[in-house]
N, CA, C and O of each residue as an XYZ file, in Angstrom:
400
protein
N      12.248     18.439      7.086
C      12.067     17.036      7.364
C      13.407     16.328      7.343
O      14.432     16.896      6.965
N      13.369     15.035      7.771
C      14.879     14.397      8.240
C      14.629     13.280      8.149
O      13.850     12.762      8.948
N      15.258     12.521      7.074
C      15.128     10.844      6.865
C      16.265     10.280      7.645
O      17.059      9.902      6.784
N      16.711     10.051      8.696
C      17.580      9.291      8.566
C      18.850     10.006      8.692
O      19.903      9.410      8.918
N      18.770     11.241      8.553
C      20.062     12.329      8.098
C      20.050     12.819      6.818
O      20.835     13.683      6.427
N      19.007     12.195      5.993
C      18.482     13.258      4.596
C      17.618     14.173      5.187
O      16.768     13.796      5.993
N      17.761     15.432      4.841
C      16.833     16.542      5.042
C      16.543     16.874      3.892
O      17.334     16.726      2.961
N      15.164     17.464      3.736
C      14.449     17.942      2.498
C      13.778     19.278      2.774
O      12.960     19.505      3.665
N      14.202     20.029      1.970
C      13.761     21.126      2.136
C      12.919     21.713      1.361
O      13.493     22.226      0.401
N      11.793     21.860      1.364
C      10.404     22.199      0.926
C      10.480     23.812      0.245
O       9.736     23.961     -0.723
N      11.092     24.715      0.549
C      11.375     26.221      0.075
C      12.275     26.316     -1.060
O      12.071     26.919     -2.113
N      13.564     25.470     -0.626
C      14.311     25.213     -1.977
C      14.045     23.981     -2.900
O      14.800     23.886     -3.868
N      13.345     23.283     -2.787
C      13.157     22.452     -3.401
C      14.327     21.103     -3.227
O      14.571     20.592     -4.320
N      14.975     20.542     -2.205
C      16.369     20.136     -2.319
C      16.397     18.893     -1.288
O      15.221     18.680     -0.992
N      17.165     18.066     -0.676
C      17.503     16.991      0.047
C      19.250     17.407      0.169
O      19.981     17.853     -0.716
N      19.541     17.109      1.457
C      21.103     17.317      1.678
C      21.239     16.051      2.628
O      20.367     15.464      3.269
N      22.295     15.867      2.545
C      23.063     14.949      3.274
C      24.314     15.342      3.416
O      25.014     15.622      2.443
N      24.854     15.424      5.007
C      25.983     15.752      5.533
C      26.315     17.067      4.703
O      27.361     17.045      4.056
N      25.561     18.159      4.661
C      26.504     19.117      3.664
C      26.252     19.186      2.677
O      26.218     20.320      2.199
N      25.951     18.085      1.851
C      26.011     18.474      0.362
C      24.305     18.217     -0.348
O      23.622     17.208     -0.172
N      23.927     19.414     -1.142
C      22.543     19.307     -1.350
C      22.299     19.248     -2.744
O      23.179     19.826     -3.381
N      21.456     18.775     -3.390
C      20.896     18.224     -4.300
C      19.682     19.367     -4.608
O      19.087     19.754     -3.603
N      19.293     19.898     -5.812
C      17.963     20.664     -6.151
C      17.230     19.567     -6.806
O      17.718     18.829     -7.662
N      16.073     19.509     -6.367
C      14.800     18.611     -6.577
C      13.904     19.188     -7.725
O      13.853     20.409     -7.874
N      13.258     18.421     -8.471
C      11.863     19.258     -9.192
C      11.474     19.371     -8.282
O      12.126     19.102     -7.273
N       9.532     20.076     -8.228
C       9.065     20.000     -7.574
C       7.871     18.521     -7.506
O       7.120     18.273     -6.563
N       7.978     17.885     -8.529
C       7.577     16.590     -8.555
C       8.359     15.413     -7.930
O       7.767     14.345     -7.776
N       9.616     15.539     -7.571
C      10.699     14.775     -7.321
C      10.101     15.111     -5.974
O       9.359     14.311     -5.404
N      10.403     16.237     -5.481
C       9.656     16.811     -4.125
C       8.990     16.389     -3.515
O       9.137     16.100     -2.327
N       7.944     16.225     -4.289
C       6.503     15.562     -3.699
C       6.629     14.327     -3.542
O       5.812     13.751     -2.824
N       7.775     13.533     -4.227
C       7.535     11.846     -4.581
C       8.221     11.498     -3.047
O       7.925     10.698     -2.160
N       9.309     12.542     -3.213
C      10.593     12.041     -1.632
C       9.724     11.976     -0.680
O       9.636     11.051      0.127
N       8.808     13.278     -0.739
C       7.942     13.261      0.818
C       6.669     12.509      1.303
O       6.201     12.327      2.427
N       6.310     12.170      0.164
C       5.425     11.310      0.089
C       6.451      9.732      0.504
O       5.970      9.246      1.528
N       7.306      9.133      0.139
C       8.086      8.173      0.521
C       8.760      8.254      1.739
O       8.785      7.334      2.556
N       9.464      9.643      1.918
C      10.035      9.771      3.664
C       8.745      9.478      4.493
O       8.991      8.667      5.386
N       7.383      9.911      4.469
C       6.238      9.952      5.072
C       6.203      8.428      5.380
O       5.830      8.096      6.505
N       6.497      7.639      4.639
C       5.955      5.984      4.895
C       7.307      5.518      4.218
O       7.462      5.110      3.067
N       8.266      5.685      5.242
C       9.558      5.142      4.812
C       9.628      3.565      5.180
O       8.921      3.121      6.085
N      10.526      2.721      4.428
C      10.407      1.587      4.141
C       9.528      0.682      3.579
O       9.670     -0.442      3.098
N       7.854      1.995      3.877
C       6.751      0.867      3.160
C       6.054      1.543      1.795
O       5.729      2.662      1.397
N       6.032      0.183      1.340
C       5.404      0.699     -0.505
C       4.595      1.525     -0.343
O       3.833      1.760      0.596
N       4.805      2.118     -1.557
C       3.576      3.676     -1.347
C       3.191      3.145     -3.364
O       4.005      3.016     -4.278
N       2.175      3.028     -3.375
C       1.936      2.538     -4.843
C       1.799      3.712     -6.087
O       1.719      4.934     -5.965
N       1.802      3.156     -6.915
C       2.065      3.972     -7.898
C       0.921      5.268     -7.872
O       1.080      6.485     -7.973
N      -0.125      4.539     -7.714
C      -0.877      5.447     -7.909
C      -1.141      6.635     -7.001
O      -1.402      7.704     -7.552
N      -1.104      6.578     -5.661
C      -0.557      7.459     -4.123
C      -0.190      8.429     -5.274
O      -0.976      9.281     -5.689
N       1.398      8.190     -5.891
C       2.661      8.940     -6.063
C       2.195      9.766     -7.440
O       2.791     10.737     -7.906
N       0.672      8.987     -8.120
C       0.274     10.086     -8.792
C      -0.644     10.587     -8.633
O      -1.162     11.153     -9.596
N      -1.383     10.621     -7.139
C      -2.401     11.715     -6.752
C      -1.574     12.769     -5.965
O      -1.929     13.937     -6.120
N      -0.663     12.556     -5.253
C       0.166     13.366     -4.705
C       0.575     14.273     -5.349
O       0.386     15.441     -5.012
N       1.403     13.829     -6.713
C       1.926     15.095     -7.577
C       0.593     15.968     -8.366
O       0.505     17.196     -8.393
N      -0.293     15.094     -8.922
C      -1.390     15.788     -9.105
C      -2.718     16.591     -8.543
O      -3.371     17.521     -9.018
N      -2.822     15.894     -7.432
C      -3.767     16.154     -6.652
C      -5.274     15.527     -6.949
O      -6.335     15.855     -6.418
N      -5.080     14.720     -7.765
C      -6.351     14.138     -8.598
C      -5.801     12.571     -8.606
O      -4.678     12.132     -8.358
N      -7.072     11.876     -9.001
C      -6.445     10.533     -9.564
C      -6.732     10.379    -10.793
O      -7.233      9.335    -11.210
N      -6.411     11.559    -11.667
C      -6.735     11.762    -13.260
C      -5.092     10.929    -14.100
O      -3.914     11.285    -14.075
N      -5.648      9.978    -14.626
C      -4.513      8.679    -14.823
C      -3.723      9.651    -15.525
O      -4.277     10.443    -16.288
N      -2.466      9.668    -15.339
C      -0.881      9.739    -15.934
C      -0.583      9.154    -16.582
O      -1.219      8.101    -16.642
N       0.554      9.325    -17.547
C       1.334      7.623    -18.073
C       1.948      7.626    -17.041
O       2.462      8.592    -16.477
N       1.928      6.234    -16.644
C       2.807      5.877    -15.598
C       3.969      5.887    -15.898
O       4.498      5.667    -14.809
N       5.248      6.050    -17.060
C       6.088      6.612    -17.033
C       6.470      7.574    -16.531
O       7.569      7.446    -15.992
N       5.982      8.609    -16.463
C       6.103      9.930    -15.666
C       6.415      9.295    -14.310
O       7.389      9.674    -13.661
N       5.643      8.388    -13.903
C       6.427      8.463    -12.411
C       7.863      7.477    -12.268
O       8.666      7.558    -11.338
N       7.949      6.584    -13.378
C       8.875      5.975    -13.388
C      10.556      6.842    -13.649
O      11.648      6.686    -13.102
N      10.173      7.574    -14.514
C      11.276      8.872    -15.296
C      12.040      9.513    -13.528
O      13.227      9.524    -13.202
N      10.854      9.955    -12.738
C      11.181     10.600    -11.840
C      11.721     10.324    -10.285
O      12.175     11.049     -9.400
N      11.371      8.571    -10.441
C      11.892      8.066     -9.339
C      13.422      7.664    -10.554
O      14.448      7.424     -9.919
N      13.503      7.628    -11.353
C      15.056      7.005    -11.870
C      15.860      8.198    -11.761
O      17.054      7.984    -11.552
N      15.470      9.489    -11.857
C      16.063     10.680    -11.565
C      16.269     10.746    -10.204
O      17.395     10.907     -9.734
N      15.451     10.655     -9.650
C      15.649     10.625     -7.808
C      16.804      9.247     -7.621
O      17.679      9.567     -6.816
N      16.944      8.211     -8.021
C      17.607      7.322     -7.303
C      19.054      7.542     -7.998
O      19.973      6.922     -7.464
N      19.418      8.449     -9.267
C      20.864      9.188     -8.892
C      20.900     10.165     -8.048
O      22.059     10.176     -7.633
N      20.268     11.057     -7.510
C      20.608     12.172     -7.188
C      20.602     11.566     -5.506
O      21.518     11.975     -4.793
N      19.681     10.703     -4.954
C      20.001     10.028     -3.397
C      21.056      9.506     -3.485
O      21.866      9.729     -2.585
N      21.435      8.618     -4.604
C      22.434      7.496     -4.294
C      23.601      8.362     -4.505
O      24.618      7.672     -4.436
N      23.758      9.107     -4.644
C      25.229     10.435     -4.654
C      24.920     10.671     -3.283
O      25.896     10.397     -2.585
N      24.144     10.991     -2.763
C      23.956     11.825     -1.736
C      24.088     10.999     -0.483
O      24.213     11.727      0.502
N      24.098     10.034     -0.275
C      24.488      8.845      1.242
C      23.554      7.584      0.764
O      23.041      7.288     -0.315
N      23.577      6.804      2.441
C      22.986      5.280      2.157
C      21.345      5.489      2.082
O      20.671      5.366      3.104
N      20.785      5.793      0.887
C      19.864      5.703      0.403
C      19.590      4.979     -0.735
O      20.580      4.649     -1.387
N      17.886      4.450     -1.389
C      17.843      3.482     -2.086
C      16.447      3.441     -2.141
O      15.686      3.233     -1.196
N      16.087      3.708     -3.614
C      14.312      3.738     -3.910
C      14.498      1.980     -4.533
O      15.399      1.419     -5.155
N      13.474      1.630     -4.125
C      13.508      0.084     -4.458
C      11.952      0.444     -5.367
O      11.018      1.215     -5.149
N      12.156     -0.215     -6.091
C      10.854     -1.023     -6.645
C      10.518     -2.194     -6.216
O      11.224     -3.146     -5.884
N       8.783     -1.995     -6.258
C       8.470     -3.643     -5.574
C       7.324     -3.671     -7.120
O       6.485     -2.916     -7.612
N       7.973     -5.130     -7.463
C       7.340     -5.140     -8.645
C       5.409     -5.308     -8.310
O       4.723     -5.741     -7.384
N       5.240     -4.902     -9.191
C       3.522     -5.128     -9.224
C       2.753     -4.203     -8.193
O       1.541     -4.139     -7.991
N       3.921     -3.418     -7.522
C       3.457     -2.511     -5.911
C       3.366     -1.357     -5.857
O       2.400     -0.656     -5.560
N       4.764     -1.002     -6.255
C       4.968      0.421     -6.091
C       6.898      0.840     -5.496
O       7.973      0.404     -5.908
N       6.683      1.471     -4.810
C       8.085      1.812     -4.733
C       8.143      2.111     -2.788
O       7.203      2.199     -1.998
N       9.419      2.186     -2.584
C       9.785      2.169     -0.836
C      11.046      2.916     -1.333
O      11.582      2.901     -2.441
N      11.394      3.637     -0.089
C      13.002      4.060      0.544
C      13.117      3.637      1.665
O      12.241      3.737      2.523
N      14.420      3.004      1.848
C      14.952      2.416      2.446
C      16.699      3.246      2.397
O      17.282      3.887      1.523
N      17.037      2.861      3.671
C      18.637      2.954      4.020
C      19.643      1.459      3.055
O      19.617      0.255      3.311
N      20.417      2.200      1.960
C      21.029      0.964      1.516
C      21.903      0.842      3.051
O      22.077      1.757      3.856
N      22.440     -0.773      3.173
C      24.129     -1.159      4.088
C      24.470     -0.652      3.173
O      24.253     -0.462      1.976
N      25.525     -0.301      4.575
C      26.878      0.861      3.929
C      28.379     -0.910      3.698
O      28.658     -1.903      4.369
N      28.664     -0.543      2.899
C      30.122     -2.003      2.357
C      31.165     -1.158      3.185
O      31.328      0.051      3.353
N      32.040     -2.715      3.799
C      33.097     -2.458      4.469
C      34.285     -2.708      3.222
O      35.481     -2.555      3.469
């Protein structure tokens, strides 16, 4: 798959940009593709915990918070990427502007 020029690779578990790749959990995995899938638009919390689970058997919602804060170092190293939170919503990726 290809966001933009992020690729994610489903076998290794990973996202690269220009060259340089990143190893994913496989929960991190599921969260990116589930967000590349409906890029720019909120995907709510709860989506992001039937996806990793396959159930809608409630989580602490920390767990998904832990794993998008892990994901938004390992994108934001990696090019103009940017997990936003939308309060009360859920979460989006988006292309950060690149600064002149």
């Amino acid at each position: 798959m290809d966001i933009g020029g992020l690729e994610l690779d489903r076998v290794n578990l990973s996202a690269a940009y220009n060259g340089i790749s990143v190893p994913l959990t496989k929960s991190e995995w599921v969260i990116l593709d589930v967000l590349d899938r409906h890029f720019g638009e909120v995907v709510t919390r709860e989506e992001l915990i039937y996806a990793i689970s396959g159930t809608m058997v409630p989580i602490k919602t920390r767990t998904i918070d832990v794993h998008i804060s892990s994901l938004r170092r390992k994108i934001y190293g990696l090019g103009p990427f940017a997990l936003l939170g939308v309060y009360g919503k859920g979460y989006r990726l988006v292309r950060r502007k690149t600064e002149f």
